[in-house]
C-alpha positions as CSV (number, residue, x, y, z in Angstrom):
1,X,-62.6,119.8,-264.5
2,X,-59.9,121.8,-266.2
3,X,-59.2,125.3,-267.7
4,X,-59.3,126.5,-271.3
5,X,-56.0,126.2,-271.2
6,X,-56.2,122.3,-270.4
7,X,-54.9,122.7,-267.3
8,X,-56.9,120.1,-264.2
9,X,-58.1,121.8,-261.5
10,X,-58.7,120.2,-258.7
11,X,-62.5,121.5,-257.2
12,X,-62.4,118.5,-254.4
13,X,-59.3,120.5,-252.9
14,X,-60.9,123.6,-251.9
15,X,-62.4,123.9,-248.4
16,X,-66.8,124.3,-248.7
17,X,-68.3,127.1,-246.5
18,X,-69.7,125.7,-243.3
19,X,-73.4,126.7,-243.1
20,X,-74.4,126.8,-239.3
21,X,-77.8,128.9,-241.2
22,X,-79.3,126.1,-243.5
23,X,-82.3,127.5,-245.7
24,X,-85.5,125.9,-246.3
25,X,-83.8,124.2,-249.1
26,X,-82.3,121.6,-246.9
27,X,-85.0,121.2,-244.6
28,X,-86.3,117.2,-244.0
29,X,-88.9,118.4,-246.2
30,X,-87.2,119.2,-249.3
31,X,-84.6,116.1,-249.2
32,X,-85.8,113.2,-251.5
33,X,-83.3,110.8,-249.1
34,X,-81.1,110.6,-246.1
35,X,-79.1,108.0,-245.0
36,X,-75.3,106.9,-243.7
37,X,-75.7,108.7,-239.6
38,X,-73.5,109.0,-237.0
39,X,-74.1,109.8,-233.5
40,X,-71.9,111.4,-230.4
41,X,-72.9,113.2,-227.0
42,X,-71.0,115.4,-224.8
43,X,-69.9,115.8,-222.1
44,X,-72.6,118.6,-221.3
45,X,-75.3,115.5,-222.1
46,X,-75.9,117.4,-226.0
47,X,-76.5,114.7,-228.8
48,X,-75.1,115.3,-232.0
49,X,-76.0,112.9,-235.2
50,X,-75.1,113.8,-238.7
51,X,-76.2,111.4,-242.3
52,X,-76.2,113.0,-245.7
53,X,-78.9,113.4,-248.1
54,X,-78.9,116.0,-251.6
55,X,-80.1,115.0,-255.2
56,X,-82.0,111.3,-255.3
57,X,-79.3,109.4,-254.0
58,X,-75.3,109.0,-254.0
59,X,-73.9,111.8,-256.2
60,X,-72.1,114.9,-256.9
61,X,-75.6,116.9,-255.0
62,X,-74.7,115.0,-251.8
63,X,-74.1,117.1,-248.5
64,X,-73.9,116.2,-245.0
65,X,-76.6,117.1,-242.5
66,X,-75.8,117.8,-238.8
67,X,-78.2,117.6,-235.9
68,X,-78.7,118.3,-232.7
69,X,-80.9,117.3,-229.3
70,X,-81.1,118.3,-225.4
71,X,-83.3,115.6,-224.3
72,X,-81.6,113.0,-224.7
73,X,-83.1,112.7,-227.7
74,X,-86.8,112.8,-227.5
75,X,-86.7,115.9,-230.0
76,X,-84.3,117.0,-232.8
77,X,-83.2,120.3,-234.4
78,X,-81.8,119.6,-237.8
79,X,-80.4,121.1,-239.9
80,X,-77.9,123.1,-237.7
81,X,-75.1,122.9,-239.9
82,X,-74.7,121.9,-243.4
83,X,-71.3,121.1,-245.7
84,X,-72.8,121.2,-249.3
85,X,-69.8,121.8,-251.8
86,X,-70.5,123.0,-255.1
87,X,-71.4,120.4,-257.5
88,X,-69.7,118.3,-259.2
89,X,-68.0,117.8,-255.5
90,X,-70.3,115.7,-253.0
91,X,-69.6,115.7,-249.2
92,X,-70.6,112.2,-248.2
93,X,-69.8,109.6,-245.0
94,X,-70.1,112.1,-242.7
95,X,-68.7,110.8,-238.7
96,X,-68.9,112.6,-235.5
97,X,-66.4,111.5,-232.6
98,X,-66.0,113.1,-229.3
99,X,-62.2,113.4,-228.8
100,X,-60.1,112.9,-225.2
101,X,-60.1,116.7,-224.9
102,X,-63.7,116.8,-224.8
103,X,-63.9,118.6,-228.6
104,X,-66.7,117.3,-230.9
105,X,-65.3,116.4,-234.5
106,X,-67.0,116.6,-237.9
107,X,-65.4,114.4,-240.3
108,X,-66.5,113.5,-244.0
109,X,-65.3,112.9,-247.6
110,X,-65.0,114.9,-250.3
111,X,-65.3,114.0,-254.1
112,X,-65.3,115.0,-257.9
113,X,-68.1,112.7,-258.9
114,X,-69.5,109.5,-257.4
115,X,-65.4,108.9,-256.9
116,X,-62.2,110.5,-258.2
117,X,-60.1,107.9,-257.3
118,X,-58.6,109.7,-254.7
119,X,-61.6,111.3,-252.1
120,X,-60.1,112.8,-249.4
121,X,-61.3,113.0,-245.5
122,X,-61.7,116.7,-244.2
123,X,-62.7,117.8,-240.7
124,X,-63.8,121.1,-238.9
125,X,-63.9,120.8,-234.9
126,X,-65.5,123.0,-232.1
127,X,-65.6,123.2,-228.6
128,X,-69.1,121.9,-226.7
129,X,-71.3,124.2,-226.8
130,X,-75.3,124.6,-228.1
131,X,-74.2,126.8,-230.9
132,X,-70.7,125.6,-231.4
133,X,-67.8,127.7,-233.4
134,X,-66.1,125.7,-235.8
135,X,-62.9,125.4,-237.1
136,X,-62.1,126.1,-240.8
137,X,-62.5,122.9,-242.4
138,X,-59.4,121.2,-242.8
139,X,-58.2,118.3,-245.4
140,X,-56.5,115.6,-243.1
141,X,-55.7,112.6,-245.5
142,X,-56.9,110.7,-248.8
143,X,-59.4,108.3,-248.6
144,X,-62.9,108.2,-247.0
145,X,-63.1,107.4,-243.4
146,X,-66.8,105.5,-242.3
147,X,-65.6,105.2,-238.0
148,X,-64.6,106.9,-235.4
149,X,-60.7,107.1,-234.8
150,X,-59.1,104.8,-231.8
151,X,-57.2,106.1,-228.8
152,X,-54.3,103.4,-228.0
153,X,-53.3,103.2,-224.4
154,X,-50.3,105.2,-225.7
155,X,-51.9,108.0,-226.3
156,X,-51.9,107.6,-230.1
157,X,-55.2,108.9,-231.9
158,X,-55.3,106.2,-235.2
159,X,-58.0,107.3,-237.6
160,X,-59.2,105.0,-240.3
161,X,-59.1,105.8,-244.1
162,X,-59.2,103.8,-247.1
163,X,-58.6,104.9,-251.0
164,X,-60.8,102.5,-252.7
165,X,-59.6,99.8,-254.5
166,X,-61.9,100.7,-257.8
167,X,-61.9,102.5,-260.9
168,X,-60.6,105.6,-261.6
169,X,-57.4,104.5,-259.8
170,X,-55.6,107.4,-259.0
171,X,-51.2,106.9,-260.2
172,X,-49.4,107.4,-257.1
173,X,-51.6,106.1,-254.4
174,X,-50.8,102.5,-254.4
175,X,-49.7,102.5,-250.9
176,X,-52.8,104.0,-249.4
177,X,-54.9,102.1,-251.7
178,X,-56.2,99.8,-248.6
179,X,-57.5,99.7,-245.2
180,X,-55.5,102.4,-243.8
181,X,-54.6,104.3,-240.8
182,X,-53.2,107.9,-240.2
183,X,-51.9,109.0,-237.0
184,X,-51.5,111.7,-234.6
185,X,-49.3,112.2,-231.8
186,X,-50.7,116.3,-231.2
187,X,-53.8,115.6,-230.1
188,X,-55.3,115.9,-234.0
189,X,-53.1,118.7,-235.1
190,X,-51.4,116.6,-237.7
191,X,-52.2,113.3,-239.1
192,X,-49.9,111.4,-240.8
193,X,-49.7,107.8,-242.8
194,X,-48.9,104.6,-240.4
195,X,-49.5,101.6,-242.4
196,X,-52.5,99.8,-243.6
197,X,-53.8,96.2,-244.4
198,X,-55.0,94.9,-247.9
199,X,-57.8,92.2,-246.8
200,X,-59.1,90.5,-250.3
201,X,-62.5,91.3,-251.0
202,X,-63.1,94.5,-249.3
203,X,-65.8,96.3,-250.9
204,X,-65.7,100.3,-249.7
205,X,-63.7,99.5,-246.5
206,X,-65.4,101.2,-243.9
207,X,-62.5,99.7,-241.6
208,X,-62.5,100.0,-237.8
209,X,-59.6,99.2,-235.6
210,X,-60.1,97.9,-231.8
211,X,-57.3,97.6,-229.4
212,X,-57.6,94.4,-227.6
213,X,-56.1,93.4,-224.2
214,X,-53.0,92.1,-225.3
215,X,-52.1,95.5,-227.6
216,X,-52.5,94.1,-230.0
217,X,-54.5,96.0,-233.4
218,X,-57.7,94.1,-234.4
219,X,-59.1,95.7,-237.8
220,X,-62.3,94.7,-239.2
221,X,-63.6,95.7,-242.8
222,X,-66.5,95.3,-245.2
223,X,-66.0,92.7,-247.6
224,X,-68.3,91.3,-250.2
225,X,-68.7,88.2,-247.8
226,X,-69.4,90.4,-244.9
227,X,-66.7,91.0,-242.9
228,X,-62.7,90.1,-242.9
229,X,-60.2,90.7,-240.3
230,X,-56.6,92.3,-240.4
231,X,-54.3,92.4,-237.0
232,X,-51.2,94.8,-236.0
233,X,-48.4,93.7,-233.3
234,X,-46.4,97.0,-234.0
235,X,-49.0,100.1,-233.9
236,X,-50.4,99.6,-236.9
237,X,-47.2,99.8,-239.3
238,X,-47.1,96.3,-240.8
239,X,-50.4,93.7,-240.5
240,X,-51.1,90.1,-241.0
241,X,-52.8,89.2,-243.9
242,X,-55.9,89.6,-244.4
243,X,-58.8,87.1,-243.9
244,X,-62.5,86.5,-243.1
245,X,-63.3,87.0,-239.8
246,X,-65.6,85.0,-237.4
247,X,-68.5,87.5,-237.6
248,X,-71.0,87.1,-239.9
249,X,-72.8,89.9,-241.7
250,X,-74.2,91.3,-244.7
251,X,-72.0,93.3,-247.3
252,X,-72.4,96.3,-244.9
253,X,-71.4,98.3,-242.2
254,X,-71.0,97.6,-238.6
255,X,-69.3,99.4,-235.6
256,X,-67.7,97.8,-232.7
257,X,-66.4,99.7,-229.5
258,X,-65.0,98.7,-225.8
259,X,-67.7,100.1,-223.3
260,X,-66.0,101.4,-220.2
261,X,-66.8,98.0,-218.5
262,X,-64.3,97.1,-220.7
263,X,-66.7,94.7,-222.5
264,X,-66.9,94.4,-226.8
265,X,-70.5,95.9,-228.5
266,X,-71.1,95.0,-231.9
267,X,-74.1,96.6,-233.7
268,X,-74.6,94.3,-236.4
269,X,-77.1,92.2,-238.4
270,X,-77.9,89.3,-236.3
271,X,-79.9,86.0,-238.1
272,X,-79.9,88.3,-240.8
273,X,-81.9,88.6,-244.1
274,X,-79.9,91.4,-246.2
275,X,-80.0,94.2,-244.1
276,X,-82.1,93.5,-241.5
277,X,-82.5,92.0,-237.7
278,X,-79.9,94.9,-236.5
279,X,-78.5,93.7,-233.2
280,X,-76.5,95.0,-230.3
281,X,-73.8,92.2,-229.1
282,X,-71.5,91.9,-225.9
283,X,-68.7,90.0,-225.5
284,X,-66.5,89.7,-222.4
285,X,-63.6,87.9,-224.1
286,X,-62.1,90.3,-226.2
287,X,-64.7,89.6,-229.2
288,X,-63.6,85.6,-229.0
289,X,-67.6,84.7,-228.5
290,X,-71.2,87.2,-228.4
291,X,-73.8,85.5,-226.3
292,X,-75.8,87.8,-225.5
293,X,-77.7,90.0,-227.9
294,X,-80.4,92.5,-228.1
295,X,-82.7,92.8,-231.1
296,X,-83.0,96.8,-232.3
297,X,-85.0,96.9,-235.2
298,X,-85.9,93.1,-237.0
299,X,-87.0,95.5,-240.2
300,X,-85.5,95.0,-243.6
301,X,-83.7,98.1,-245.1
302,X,-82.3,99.1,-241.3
303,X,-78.4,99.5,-242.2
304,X,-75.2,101.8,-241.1
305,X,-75.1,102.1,-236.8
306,X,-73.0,103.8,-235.3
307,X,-72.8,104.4,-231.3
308,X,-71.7,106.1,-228.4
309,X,-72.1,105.7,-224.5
310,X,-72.5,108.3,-221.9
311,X,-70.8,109.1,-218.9
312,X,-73.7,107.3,-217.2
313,X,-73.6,103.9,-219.0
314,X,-76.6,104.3,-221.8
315,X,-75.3,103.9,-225.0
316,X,-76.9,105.6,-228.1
317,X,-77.1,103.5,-231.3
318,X,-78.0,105.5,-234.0
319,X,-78.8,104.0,-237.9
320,X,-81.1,104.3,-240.8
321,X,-84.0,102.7,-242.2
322,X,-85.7,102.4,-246.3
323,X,-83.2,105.4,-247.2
324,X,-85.3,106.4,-250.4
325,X,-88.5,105.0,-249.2
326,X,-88.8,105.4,-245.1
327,X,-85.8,108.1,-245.4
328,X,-85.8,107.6,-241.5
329,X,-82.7,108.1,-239.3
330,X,-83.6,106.7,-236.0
331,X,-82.2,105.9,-232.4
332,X,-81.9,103.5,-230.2
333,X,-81.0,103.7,-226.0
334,X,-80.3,101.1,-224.1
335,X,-77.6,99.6,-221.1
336,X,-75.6,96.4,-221.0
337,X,-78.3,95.2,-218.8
338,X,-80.8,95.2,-221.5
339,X,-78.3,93.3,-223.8
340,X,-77.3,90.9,-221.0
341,X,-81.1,89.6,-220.6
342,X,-82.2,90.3,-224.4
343,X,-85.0,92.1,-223.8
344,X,-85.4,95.8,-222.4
345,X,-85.3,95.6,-218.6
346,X,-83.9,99.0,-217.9
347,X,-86.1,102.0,-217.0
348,X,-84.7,104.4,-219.8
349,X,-84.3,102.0,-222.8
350,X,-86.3,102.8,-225.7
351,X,-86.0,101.6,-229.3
352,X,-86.8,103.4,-232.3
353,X,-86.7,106.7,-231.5
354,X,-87.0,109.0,-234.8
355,X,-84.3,111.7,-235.1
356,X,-86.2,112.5,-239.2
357,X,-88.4,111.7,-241.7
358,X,-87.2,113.1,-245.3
359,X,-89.7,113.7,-247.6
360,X,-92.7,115.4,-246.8
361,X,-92.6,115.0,-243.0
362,X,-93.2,117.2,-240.4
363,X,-89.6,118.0,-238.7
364,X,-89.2,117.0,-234.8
């Protein structure tokens, strides 16, 4: 956009009004899709899940959705809180983490358009609480972030950001024009650039980074042959080049995580058909081999998981499913157990729990 004078201004730059009172207008009813969740719980036991929906898909009507439960699920409030930027910006790729301090974060990306060239990752934060007060939202780096950010054993929080490598291409941004992470050494106060790697083929990123046993930085990004595979000896600063990696998957996303045991999971698609036959995975070699798997949801059109494990040892897979036809987002609970024997053996695992139905449905 610019002035009459021909001067640009830059509308994905100024912080949107968080909106902890959504209106009918953004109710599950009135939102033609949904899609792209993420999930975290607190300390307190409070679920939190977030997606996006706004206009009929991916565009500059998008806003992020936020949610809420008590019961471990079994029943949702949503919308508790909505970031919806005045068009032509979209708020998209929203992520929820849980940080050291016990805070609950609300990241997501900001653009003029479909993509500017440049996107940028803001974040508000709040203490837990069943009607939290947030923080003003804050702009912490380019890019669009898709995972949670890694705590090293050093105490370093590393959050993932990519500008992506597509048209418009924004002068000036070559360096951060890859896989990328920023770092803070203030507990999230600042963020600032550490290094990134350039794997061919990546598609929109969506990068995670894993710290394995030896210290050493695994990161794993989308690609347009599924997934490729970037590693970091020095904290991230400098990595080896990139290449595929031994997991196989669709052109999608996929998180991975160390569970407290200290194994791997991977939610991922498994024997897959597009995007379908989403899977939990363990490994106890540091991600060297998966054998044994637990099949979530064998549907086609069930894509985007993202996780977290309570204090207790569940672990809360959250994902969506048809996102213009469905327009589900939906849960899944389980315990290493019931990944170990591939089949649900514990008392309290249950698989797709619905968090909402877009479009018509009654909200739960």
């Amino acid at each position: 956009m610019t002035t009459p004078a021909g001067e640009r201004v830059d509308l994905s730059l100024a912080p949107p009004i968080v909106n902890t009172a959504p209106g009918p207008e953004y109710s599950a009813a009135a939102r033609r899709w949904q899609g792209i969740p993420g999930i975290e719980r607190t300390s307190a036991g409070r679920l939190w899940a977030c997606w996006y929906s706004g206009g009929t898909g991916e565009g500059p009507e998008n806003y992020v959705v936020l949610a809420t439960s008590t019961d471990d699920g079994q029943t949702w409030r949503e919308p508790v809180l909505v970031i919806d930027p005045p068009a032509p910006v979209r708020a998209f790729d929203p992520v929820l983490w849980r940080d050291p301090l016990g805070r609950l974060w609300l990241f997501w990306a900001q653009s003029e358009g479909w993509f500017d060239g440049r996107a940028g990752v803001w974040a508000i934060v709040a203490e837990d609480a069943e009607r939290p007060v947030w923080s003003l939202p804050r702009r912490l780096c380019h890019g669009v972030m898709m995972n949670k950010p890694t705590v090293t054993r050093t105490g370093e929080w590393l959050l993932p950001a990519a500008v992506w490598d597509r048209e418009p291409r924004t002068p000036g941004l070559e360096e951060v024009r890859c896989s990328g992470l920023y770092c803070s050494t203030d507990v999230g106060a600042t963020w600032t650039w550490r290094g990134g790697a350039n794997v061919p083929h990546r598609t929109f990123d969506e990068h995670l980074v894993l710290e394995r046993a030896d210290g050493t930085l695994w990161l794993l990004v989308r690609t347009a042959y599924g997934i490729g595979e970037s590693f970091s000896a020095d904290g991230g600063r400098t990595w080896t080049p990139g290449r595929p990696s031994a997991i196989a998957g669709p052109d999608a996303r996929f998180h991975l995580r160390r569970l407290s045991s200290g194994r791997l999971l991977l939610v991922n698609h498994h024997l897959f058909t597009g995007r379908s036959h989403l899977t939990a995975l363990l490994s106890e070699d540091d991600g060297q081999t998966w054998p044994a798997r637990l099949l979530l949801d064998e549907r086609s059109q069930v894509s985007y998981p993202d996780a977290t494990e309570a204090e207790d040892g569940r672990v809360f897979v959250i994902y969506d499913h048809g996102r213009t036809t469905e327009r589900e987002i939906l849960v899944a609970v389980f315990r290493e157990e019931d990944v170990l024997c591939g089949r649900c053996v514990s008392q309290d695992a249950r698989l797709r729990i619905l968090v909402s139905r877009a479009g018509g449905g009654a909200e739960i």
